[in-house]
Phi, psi and omega in degrees: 000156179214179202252179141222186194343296180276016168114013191270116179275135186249134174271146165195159141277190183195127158222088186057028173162164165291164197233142151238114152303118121270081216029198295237353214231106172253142188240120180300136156266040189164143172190141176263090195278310179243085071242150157282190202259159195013062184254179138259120205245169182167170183076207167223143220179133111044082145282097193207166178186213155189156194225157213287309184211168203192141153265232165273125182273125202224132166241181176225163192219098182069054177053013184273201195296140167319126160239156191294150177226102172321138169218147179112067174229132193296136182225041177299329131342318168269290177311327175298337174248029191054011171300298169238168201275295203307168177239358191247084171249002184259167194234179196151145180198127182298166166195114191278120179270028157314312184270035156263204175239167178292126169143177159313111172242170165231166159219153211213130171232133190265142140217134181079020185109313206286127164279128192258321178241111184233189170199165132238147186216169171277113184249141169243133186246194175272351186106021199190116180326304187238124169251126204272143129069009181261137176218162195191152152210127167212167191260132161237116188329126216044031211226151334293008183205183189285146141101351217228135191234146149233132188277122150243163198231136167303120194222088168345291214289323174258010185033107201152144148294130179254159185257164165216140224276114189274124185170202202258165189214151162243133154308138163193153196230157195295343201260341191268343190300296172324331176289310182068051187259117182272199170265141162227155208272337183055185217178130185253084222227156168295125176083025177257158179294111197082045159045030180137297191295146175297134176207147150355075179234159184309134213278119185229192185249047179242153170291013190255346172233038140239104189287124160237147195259153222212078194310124132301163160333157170045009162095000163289151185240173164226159197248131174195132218288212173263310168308346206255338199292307212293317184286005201058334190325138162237193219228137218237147199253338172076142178232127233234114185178138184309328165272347164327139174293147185058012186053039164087019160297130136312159177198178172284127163218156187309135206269127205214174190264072165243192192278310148295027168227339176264134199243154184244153154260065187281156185295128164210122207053248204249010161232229175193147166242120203296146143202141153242178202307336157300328194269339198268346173265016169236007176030055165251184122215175207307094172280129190285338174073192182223144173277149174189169169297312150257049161247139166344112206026067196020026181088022144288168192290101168218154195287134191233171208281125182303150177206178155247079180248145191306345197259354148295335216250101169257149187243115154293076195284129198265133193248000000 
């Protein structure tokens, strides 16, 4: 037996969820998928599970105040697998457990008053409701099998790590996409276009625009296009001066463990802006430019005082 919200005691069973006798047969009506019982949970994510039929649906977290619980989200899985006859039976509710605290919580789900479900899990946060301005890529080694690598990225927005795709990507800044112009990585080379420097060029199927991100220490990448591999080069980020090599273009250069070659990506909105480590006690970043005569080092790439301006705001494209 169990109480519910208001102290009332209601019968039920429970194996993760209410039980229906069918003669001889119990068919679960209900479950409670996320958070599971002794899981571990963090970031934002997901209260959600499904019940066969629901009035209203509400849970609490350590007995505190009721929160809403969407319900009727398609569930064809669970219909396919007979559980329920009907197919819009799943609930959810987003929840950053930032605000909670580190350690053992229980959560507990009503419908109509009645608890249906509870659990207890575990939340680990960063020390921080929300954590801000933070980046990060890194490999992890064997994973998901021996021999087998995955790249994950620090992801604002969900406070979490994300998998990402390790493979090749084109660069394009929100100013350059109308254009349908991507970054090409160049060769500092006699006769090259800009002597060299990387720039804004019509978005093609070449190996001179196709970016692989490449983890470093600290959650830094270094950039290095497909053309540039054979040659070791990366992608160098520069300080925009007269005494500078290209007077401060990016350019390619052999790829070696400096401060102007590791790049951190950070988010800003829906898109993200390159700086490197070099670069970062100067609030600079990769600005994509226009080739053009009276544009900067004639629309070459180069780093400028961070901002939220379109030739900043870059898109990752995955190839």
């Amino acid at each position: 037996m169990s109480k519910d919200r208001f102290g009332r005691v209601v019968g039920s069973m429970t194996l993760g969820t209410a039980l229906l006798f069918c003669g001889t047969e119990a068919m679960a009506q209900s479950f409670l998928e996320n958070p599971a019982k002794n899981s571990l949970v963090s970031g934002i994510s997901l209260v959600s599970g499904w019940k066969c039929s629901a009035g209203t649906l509400t849970f609490t977290i350590d007995g505190g105040a009721e929160s809403p619980l969407s319900y009727g989200t398609p569930r064809s899985d669970i219909q396919n697998a007979g559980a329920c006859t009907g197919l819009n039976v799943g609930f959810g509710a987003l929840l950053n457990w930032g605000l909670f605290s580190d350690g053992l919580h229980t959560i507990r789900v009503f419908d109509d008053g009645v608890e249906f479900a509870s659990a207890n899990f575990v939340v680990t946060t960063l020390g921080t409701e929300f954590l801000s301005g933070a980046s990060g890529i890194y490999r992890l080694t064997d994973f998901p099998a021996s021999g087998q690598d995955t790249l994950v990225r620090w992801d604002q927005s969900s406070q979490n790590f994300q998998i990402i795709k390790d493979g090749y990507y084109k660069l394009q800044t929100v100013l350059s996409e109308s254009r349908g112009e991507c970054l090409e990585s160049n060769s500092v080379t006699a006769g090259a276009t800009l002597d060299g420097a990387t720039f804004m060029d019509t978005c093609a199927d070449v190996t001179g625009q196709l970016w692989k991100l490449v983890p470093q220490d600290d959650g830094y990448v270094q950039l290095q296009s497909m053309l540039s591999e054979g040659r070791g080069e990366c992608l160098e980020g520069n300080m925009l001066a007269s005494t500078s090599t290209l007077e401060g273009a990016s350019f390619m250069a052999t790829c070696g463990n400096f401060t102007g070659q590791v790049w951190k990506i950070y988010p800003r909105g829906n898109f993200f802006q390159l700086q490197t480590q070099d670069a970062e006690s100067r609030n600079e970043c990769l600005e994509g430019n226009a080739v053009g005569a009276s544009s900067t080092l004639g629309g070459a790439a180069f780093m400028s005082t961070c901002d939220n301006v379109t030739g900043q705001l870059w898109k990752l494209v995955p190839q």
